[in-house]
VOLUM-925677 format. One record per residue (C-alpha): residue number from 1; residue in one letter; x, y, z. Coordinates in steps of 0.2 Angstrom, whole numbers, m for minus. Layout:
<pts>
<pt NUM a <X Y Z>>
...
</pts>
This chain:
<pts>
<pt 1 x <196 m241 m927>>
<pt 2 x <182 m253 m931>>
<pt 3 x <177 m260 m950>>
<pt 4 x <161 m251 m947>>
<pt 5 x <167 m235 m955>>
<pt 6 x <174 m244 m969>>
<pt 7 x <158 m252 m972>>
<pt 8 x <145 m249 m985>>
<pt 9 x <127 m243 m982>>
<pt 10 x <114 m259 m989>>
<pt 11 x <98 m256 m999>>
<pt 12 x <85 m253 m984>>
<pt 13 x <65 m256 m987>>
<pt 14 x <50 m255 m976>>
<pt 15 x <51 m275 m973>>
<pt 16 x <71 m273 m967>>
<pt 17 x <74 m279 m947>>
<pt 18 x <79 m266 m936>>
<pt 19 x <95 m270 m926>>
<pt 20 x <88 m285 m911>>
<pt 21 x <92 m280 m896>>
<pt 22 x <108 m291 m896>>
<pt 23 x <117 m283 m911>>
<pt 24 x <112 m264 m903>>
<pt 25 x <123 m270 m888>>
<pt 26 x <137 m273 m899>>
<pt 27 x <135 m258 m911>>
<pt 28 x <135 m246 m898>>
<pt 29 x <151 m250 m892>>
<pt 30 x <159 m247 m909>>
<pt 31 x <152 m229 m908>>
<pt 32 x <155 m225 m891>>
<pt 33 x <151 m207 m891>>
<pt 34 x <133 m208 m899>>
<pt 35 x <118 m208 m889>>
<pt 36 x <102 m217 m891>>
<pt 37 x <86 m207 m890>>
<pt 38 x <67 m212 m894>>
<pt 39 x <58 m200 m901>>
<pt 40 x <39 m204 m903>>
<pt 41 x <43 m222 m901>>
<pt 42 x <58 m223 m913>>
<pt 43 x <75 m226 m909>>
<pt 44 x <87 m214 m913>>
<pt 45 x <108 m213 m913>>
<pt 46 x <113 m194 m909>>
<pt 47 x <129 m183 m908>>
<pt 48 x <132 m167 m904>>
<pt 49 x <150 m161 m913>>
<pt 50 x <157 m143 m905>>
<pt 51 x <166 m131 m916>>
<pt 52 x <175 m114 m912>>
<pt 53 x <163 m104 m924>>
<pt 54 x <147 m107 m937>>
<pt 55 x <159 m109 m952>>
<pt 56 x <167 m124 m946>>
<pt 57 x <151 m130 m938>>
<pt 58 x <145 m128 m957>>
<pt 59 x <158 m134 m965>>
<pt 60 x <156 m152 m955>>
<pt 61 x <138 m150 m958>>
<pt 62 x <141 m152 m976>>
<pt 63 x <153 m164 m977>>
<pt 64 x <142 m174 m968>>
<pt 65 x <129 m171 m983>>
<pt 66 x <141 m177 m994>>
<pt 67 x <144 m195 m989>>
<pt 68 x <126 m196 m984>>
<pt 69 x <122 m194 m1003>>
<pt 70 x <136 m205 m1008>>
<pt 71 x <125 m219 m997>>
<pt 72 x <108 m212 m1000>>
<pt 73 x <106 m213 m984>>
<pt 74 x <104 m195 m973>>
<pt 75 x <103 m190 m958>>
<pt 76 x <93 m176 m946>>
<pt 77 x <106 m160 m946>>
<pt 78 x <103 m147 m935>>
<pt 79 x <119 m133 m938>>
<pt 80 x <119 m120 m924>>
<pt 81 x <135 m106 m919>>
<pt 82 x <150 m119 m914>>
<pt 83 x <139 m136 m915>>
<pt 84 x <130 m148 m927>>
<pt 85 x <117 m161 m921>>
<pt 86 x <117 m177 m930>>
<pt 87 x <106 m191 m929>>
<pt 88 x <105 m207 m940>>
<pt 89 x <90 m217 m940>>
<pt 90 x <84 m227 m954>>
<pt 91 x <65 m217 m958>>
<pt 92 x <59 m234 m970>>
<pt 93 x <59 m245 m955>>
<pt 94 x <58 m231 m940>>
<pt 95 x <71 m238 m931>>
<pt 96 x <90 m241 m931>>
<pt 97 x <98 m253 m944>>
<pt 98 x <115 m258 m946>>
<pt 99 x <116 m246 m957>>
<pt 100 x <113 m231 m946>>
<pt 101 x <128 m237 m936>>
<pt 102 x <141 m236 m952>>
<pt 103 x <136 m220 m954>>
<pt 104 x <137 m213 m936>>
<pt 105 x <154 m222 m938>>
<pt 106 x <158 m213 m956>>
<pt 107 x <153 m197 m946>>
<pt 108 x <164 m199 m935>>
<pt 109 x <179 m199 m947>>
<pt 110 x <172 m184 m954>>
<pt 111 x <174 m175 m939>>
<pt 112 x <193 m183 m936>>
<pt 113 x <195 m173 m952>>
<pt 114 x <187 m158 m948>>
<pt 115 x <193 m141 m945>>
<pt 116 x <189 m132 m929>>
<pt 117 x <183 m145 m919>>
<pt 118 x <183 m143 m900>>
<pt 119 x <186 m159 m889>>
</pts>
């Protein structure tokens, strides 16, 4: 298991750098089951979680609510019948920071945790 979902999220203003090419290279890996996705020019880390029926798919989606408020950082959740769509990006700086990657990490051990979830 990496640090990463150990870590902290860090105060995160307009001004902040976006993750350099070199450190996404490395990021990634640590999160091996995320995608990156652009949308209108911004880059994106997504997840799609499966679950055997919407009240676990709900119950995930909330969890993931709850450490995002504990960061003040949240993410894009789409809740569908036996799935949940997350996407981290960091809105301030419309891109991906370190941060988004702690928190793809954090999600993760959310859905460790979680009941119902499908391989």
């Amino acid at each position: 298991m990496t640090t990463l979902n150990q870590a902290h999220c860090e105060a995160c203003r307009a001004d902040a750098p976006k993750v350099s090419d070199e450190e996404l290279a490395v990021l990634i890996r640590e999160i091996p089951d995320w995608n990156i996705e652009t949308r209108d020019g911004v880059l994106q880390l997504e997840r799609v979680f499966r679950f055997g029926n919407f009240r676990h798919a709900l119950a995930f989606t909330n969890a993931v609510g709850a450490i995002a408020e504990e960061e003040g950082h949240h993410p894009g959740l789409l809740t569908e019948w036996g799935k949940v769509t997350v996407t981290w990006w960091s809105h301030s700086i419309k891109g991906l920071h370190r941060n988004d990657f702690v928190m793809a990490a954090r999600t993760d051990t959310v859905a460790r945790e979680a009941e119902g979830l499908k391989p």
